[in-house]
Each structure stands twice: as structure tokens, then as C-alpha cells.
SERO-4910 file (N, C-alpha, C, O; in steps of 0.05 Angstrom, whole numbers):
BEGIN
 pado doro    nc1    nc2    nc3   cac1   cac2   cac3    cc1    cc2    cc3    oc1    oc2    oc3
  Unk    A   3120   2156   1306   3134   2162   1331   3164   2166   1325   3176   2183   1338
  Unk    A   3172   2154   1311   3202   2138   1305   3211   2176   1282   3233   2186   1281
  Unk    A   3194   2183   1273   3205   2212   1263   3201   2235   1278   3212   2256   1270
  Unk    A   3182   2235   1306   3177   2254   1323   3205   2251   1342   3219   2269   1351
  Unk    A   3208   2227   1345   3238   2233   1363   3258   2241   1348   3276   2254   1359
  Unk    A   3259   2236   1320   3286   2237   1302   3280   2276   1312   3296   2288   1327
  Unk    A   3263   2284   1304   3261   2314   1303   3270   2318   1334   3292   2328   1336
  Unk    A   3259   2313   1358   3257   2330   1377   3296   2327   1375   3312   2345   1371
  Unk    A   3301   2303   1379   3333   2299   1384   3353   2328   1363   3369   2345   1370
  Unk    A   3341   2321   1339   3356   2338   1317   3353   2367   1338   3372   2375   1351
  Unk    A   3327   2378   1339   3337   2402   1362   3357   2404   1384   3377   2418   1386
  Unk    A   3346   2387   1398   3371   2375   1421   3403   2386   1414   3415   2406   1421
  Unk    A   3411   2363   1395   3440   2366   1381   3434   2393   1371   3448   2409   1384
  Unk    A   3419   2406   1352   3432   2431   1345   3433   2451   1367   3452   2466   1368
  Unk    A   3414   2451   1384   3419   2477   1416   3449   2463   1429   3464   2478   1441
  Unk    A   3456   2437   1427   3498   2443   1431   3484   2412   1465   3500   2401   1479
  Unk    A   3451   2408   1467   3465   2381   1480   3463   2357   1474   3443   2343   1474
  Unk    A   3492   2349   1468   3497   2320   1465   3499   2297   1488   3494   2273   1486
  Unk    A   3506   2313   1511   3505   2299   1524   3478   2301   1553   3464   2321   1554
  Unk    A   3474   2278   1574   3444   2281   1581   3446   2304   1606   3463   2308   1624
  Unk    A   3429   2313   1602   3414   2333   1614   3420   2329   1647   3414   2310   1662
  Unk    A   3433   2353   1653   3439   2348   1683   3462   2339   1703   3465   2338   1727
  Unk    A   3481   2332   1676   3504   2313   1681   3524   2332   1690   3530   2352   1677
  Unk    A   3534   2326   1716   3563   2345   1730   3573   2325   1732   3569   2303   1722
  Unk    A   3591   2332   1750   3613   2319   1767   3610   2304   1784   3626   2286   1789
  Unk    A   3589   2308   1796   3582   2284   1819   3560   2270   1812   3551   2252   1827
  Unk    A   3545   2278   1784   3523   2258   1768   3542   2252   1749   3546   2270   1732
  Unk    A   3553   2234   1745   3569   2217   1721   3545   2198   1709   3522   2196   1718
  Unk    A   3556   2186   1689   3538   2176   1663   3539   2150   1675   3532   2132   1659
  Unk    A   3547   2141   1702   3529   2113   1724   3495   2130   1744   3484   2122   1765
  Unk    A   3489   2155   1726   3465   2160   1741   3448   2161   1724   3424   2164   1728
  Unk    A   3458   2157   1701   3438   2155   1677   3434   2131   1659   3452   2114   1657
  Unk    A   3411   2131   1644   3405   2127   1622   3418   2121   1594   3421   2142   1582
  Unk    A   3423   2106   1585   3428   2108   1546   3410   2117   1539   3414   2129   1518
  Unk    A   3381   2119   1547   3361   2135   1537   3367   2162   1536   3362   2177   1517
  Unk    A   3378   2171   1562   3380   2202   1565   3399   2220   1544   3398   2244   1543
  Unk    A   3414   2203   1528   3426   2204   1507   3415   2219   1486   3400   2205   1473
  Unk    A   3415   2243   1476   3404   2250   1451   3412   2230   1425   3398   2217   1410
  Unk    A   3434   2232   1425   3440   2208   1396   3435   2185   1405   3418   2175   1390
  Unk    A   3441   2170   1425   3433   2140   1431   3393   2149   1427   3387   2139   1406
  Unk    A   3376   2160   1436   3356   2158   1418   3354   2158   1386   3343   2140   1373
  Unk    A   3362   2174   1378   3364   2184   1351   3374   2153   1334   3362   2145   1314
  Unk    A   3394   2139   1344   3403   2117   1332   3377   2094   1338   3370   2079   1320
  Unk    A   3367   2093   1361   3341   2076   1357   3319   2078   1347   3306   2058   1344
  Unk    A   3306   2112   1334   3291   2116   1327   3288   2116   1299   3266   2119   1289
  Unk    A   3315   2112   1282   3322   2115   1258   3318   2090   1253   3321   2071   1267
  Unk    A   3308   2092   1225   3295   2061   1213   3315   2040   1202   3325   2043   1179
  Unk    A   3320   2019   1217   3344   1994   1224   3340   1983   1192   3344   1958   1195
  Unk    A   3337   1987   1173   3344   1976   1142   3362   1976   1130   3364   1969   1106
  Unk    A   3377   1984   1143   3416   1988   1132   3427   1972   1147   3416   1972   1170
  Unk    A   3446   1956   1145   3456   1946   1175   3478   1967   1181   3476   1970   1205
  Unk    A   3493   1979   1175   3504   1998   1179   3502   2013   1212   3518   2017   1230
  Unk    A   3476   2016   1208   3452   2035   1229   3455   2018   1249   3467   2027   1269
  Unk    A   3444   1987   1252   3445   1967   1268   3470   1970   1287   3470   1976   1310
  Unk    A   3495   1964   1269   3521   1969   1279   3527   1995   1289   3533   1998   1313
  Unk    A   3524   2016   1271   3523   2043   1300   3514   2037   1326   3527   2043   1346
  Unk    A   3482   2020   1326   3477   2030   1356   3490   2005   1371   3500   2007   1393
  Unk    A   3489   1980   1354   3509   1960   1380   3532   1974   1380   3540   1971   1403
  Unk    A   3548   1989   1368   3576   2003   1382   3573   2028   1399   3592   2029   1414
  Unk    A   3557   2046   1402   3545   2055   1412   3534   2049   1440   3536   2066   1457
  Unk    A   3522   2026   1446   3505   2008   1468   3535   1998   1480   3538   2004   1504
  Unk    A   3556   1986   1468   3578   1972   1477   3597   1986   1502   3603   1981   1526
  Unk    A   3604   2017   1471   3609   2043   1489   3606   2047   1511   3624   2048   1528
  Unk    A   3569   2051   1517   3557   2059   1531   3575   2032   1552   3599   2037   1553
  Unk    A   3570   2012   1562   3563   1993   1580   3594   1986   1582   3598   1976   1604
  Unk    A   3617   1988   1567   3641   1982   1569   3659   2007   1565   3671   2007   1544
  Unk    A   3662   2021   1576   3673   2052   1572   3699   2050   1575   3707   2036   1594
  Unk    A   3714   2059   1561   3748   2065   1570   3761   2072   1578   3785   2069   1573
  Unk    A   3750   2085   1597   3748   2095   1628   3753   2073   1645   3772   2076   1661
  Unk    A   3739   2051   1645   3739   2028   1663   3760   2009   1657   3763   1989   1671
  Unk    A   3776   2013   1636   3783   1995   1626   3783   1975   1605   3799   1957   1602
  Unk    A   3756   1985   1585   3749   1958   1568   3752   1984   1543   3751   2009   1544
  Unk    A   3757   1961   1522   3761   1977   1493   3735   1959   1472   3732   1935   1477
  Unk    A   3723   1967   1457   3703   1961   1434   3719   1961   1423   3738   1977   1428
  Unk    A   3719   1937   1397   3737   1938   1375   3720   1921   1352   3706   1901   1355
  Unk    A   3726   1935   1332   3703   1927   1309   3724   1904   1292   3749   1903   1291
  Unk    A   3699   1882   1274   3710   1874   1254   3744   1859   1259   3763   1862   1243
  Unk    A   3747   1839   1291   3770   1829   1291   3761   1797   1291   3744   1782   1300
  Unk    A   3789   1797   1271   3790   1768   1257   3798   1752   1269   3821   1751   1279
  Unk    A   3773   1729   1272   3797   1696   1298   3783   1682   1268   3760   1683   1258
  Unk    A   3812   1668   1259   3813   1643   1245   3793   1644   1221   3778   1624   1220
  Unk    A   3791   1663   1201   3764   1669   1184   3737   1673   1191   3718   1671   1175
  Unk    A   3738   1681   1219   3715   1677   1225   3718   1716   1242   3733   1719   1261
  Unk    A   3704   1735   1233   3699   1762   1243   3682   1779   1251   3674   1798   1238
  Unk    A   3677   1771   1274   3650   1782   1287   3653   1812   1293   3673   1825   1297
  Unk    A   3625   1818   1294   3630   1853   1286   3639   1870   1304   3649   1891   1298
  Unk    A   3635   1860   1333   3658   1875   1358   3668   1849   1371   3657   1827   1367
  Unk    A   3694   1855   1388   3692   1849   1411   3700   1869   1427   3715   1889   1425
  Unk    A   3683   1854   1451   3704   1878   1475   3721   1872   1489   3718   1851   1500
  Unk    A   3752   1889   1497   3766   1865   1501   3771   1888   1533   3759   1910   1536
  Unk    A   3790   1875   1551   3801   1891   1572   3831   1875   1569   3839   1857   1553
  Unk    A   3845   1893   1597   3873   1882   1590   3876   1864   1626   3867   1873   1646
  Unk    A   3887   1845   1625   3891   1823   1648   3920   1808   1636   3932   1803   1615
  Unk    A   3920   1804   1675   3943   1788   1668   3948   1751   1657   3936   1732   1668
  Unk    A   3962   1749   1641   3962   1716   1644   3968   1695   1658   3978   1697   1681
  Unk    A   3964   1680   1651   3980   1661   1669   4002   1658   1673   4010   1654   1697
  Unk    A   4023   1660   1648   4046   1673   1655   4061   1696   1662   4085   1699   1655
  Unk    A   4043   1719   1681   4039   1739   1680   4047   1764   1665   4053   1784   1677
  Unk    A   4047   1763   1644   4048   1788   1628   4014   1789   1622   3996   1772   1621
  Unk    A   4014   1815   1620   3988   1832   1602   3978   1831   1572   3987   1841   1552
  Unk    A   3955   1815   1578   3941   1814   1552   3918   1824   1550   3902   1832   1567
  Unk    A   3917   1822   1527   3872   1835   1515   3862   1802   1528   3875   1782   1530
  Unk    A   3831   1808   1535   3820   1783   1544   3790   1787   1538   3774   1804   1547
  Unk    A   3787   1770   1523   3755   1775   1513   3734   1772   1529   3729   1753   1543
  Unk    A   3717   1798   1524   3702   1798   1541   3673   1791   1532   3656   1775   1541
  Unk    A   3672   1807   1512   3639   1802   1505   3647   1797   1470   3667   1806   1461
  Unk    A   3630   1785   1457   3631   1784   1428   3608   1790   1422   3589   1782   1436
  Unk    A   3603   1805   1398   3577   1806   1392   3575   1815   1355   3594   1822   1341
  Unk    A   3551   1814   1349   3546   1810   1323   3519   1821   1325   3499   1817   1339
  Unk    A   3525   1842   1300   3494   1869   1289   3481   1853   1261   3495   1848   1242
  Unk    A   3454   1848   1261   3445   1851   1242   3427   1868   1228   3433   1890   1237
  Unk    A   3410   1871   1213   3391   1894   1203   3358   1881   1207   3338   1896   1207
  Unk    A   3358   1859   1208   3330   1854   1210   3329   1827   1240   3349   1817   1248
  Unk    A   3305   1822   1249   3304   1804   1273   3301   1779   1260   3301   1759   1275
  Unk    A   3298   1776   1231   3300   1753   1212   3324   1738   1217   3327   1714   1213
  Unk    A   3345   1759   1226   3377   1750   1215   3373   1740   1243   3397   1736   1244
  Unk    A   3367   1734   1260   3370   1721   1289   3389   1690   1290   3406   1691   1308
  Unk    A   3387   1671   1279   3396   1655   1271   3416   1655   1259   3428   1634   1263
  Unk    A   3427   1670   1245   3454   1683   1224   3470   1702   1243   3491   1711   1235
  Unk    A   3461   1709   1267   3475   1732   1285   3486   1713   1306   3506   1718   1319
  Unk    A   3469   1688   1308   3480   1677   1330   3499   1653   1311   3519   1648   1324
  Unk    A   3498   1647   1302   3510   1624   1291   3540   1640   1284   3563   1631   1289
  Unk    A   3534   1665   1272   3569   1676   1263   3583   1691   1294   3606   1699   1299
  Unk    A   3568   1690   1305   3583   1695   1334   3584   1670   1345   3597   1670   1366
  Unk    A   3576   1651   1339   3585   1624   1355   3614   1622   1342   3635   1627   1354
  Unk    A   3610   1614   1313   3635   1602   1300   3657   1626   1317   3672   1618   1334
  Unk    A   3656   1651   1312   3679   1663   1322   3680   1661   1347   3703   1663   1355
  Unk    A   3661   1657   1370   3669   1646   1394   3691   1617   1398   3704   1613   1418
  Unk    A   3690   1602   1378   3703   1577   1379   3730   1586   1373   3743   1571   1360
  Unk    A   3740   1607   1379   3767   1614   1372   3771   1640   1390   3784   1659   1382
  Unk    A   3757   1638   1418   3762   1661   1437   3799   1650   1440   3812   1630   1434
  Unk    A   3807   1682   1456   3838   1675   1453   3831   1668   1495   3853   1665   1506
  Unk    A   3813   1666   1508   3815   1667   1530   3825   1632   1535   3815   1616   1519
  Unk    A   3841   1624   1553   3857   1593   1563   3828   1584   1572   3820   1561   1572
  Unk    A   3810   1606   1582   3781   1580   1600   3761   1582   1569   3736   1584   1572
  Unk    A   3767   1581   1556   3746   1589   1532   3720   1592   1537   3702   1581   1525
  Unk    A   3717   1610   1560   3697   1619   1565   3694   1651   1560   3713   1666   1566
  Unk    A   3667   1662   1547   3667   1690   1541   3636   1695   1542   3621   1675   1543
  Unk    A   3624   1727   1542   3591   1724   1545   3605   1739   1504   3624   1747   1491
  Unk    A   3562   1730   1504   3569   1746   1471   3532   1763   1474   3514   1757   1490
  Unk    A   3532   1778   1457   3501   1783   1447   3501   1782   1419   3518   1778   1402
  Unk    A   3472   1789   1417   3467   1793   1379   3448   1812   1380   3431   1810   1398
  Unk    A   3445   1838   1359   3436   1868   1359   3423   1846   1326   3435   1836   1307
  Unk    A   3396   1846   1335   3381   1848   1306   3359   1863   1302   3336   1855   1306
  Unk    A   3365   1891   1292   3355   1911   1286   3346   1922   1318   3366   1924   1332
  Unk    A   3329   1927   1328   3329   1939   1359   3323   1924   1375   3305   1931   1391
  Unk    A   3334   1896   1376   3334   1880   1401   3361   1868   1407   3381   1869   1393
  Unk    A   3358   1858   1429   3381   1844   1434   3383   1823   1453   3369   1824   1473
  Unk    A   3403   1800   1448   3399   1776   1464   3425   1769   1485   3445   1773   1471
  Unk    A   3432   1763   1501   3452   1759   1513   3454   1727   1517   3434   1714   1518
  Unk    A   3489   1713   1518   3492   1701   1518   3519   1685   1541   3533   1699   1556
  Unk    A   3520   1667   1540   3551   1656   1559   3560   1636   1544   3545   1619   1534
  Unk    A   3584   1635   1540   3599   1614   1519   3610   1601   1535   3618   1613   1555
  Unk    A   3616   1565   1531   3630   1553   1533   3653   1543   1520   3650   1518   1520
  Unk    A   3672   1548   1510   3684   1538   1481   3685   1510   1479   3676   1495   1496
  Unk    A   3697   1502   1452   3697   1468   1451   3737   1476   1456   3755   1492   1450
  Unk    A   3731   1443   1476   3774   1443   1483   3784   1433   1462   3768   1415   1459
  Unk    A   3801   1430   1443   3807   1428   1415   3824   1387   1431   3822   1365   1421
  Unk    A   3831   1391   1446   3832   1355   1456   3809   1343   1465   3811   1319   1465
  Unk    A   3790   1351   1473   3765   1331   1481   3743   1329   1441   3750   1334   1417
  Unk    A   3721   1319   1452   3705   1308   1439   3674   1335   1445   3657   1342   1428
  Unk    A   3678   1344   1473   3655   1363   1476   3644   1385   1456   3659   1392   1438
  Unk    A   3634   1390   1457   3613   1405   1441   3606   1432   1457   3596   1434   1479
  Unk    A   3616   1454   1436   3603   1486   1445   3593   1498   1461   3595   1520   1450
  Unk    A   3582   1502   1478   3561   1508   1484   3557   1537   1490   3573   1550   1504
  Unk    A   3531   1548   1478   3525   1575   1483   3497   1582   1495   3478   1586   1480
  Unk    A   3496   1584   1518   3469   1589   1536   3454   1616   1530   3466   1635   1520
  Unk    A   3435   1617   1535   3424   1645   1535   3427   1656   1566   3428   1642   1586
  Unk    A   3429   1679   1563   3433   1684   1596   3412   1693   1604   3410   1697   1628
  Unk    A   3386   1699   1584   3369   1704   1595   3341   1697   1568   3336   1707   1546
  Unk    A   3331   1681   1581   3314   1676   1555   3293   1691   1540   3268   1688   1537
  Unk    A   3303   1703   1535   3291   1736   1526   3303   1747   1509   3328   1748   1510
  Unk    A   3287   1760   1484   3289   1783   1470   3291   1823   1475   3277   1841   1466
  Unk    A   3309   1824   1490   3311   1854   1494   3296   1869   1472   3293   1857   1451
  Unk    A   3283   1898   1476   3275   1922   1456   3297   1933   1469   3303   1922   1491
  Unk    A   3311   1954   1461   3328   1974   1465   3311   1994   1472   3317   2010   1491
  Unk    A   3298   1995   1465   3281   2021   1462   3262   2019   1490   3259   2038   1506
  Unk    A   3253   1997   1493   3228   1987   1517   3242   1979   1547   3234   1988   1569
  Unk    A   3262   1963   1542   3283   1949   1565   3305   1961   1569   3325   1947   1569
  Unk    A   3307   1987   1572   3328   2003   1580   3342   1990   1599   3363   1978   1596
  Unk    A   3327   1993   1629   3332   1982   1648   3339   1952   1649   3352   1944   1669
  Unk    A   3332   1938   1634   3340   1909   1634   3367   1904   1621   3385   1893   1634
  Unk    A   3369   1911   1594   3389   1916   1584   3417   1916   1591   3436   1900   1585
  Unk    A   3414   1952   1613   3436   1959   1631   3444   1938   1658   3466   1936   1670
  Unk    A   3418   1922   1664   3425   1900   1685   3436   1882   1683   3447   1870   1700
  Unk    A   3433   1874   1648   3445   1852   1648   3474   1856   1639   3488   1837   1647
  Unk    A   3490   1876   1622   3500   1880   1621   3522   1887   1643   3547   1886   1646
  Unk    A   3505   1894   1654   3523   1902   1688   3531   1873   1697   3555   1871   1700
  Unk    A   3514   1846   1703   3514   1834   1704   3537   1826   1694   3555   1818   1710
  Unk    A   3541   1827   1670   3566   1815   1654   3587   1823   1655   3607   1809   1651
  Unk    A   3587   1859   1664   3613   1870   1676   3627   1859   1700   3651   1855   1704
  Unk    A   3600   1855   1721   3611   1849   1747   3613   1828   1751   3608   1823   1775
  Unk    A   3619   1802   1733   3619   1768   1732   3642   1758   1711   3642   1736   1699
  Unk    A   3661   1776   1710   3675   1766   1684   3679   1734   1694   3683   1722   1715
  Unk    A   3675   1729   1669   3677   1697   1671   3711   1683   1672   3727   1700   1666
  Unk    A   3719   1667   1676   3744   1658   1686   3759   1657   1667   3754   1640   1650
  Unk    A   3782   1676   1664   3809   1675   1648   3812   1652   1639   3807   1648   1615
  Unk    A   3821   1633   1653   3836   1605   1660   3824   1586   1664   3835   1564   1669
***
């Protein structure tokens, strides 16, 4: 299956569409799909044994659901405290002392196999323990090979004694490929709930 889509897409892109089918001005890319995507298929259908690949489509998926358009930026490979998880997404808000800052929104971490599940969440925890947000609260996911998990962080307060905490927000294993629709809900979800600055 996984080389019958690589082909149909490869046509796709070479007849010149990259982008989905149908799309004007008054159908913007909130009427569609990441499926309807020629390359957002092409990146799921391609065989996740590189992590490389993995990380395309979580930056890719991020893209998709955090656009820069709205305001939010993807940013790969940023460092809190030795600890460098493979995006975050940040937007810009005001502080408490009101000037304008980046404010973390989502963290997340790609691996290559659904083995690494445990190793995706644990290195996005540690770098959650060093969100720059005052409520050290942030959502995160983990991309291991074509699934994905969503999450809500609590940070630990560096004066108390409490402990981490990182919930699932939904106790479930996403397919990218199967849960389109779920995916984009929950994600929406996470757009329209930013969790508290402060």
C-alpha cells in the first residue's frame, strides 16, 4: 500500500499539485485535511526507519496545526538546560511584566520506531522541566514512527518538594495515517486551551 501511495503522490507533485485539491480563497487549509496534502501523504507512506523521516512528518504535522499565520512558530532542536527536544512551538505573549515574549506552547519529540515510546516521553519530560513559561505549565506529544500521543505538563516549582507531572490528554495512541480527524481535534483542542502563562 505504503508504495502505491508513494507513486500516486509522486504524480501529484510532478503535474505542479502540491497543494490540496480545490483550495481558493474562501476554502483555506481550515477546510481541509493534512491528508489532502500530497506530501503530508507521501511523508506517512514512506517507510519510518530513519528518524530523520519521523521528524519531517512531526514538523510537518506541527506546521500543519500551528501555522504562522496564526501566530505560532515550530522551532527545531532548542536547548533548555542540556536537555533538547526536537521542536517546540512557541507564540509570542505578553509577560507579566508586560513586554513580549516566546511562550511555550507545545514540546514534542520524533522517534523512528514505537519501541522508542518510553525514550520520546521521558526526553520531552526532562526538557519540559525547564519550560521558560512562570505557570510551568505546557502540552507536549511524542511522533514514534506514525503515531502519536498527546500530553499536559505540570512542571516541578524549583521551591516546593512536588513532583512533575505529565498527564496524557488522551489515553490513546494516534495513527496519523487512520486518526486524521482525531489528531486535528485534539490538536485544536490544544490551540484553543492554551494553558496559563502565569
Amino acid at each position: 500500500m505504503a508504495q502505491a501511495v508513494v507513486q500516486q503522490v509522486t504524480a501529484e507533485l510532478r503535474a505542479g499539485d502540491t497543494w490540496a485539491p480545490g483550495m481558493t480563497a474562501e476554502r483555506t487549509y481550515h477546510h481541509f485535511s493534512y491528508l489532502d496534502l500530497p506530501v503530508m501523504r507521501a511523508l506517512i507512506a514512506l517507510p519510518q526507519y530513519k528518524e530523520y523521516r519521523t521528524k519531517a512528518l512531526a514538523a510537518a504535522l506541527l506546521s500543519w496545526h500551528y501555522p504562522l499565520q496564526e501566530g505560532f512558530a515550530v522551532a527545531p532542536e532548542q536547548e533548555r538546560v542540556g536537555n533538547v527536544p526536537d521542536f517546540i512551538v512557541y507564540t509570542v505573549k505578553h509577560q507579566h511584566d508586560g513586554n513580549l515574549d516566546l511562550y511555550d506552547c507545545v514540546f514534542a519529540e520524533a522517534k523512528r520506531s514505537i519501541t522508542d515510546i518510553n525514550s520520546a516521553k521521558d526526553q520531552v519530560q526532562n526538557a519540559l522541566d525547564w519550560t521558560e513559561n512562570d505557570s510551568k505549565r505546557c502540552y507536549a506529544c511524542t511522533f514514534t514512527a506514525t503515531s502519536i500521543r498527546f500530553y499536559d505538563f505540570t512542571g516541578r516549582d524549583p521551591a516546593s518538594d512536588e513532583q512533575a507531572i505529565m498527564r496524557p490528554l488522551a489515553d490513546f495512541t494516534y495513527d496519523i495515517w487512520h486518526h486524521a480527524a482525531e489528531i486535528s481535534a485534539m490538536f485544536n483542542y490544544m490551540r484553543s486551551n492554551p494553558l496559563p502563562l502565569f
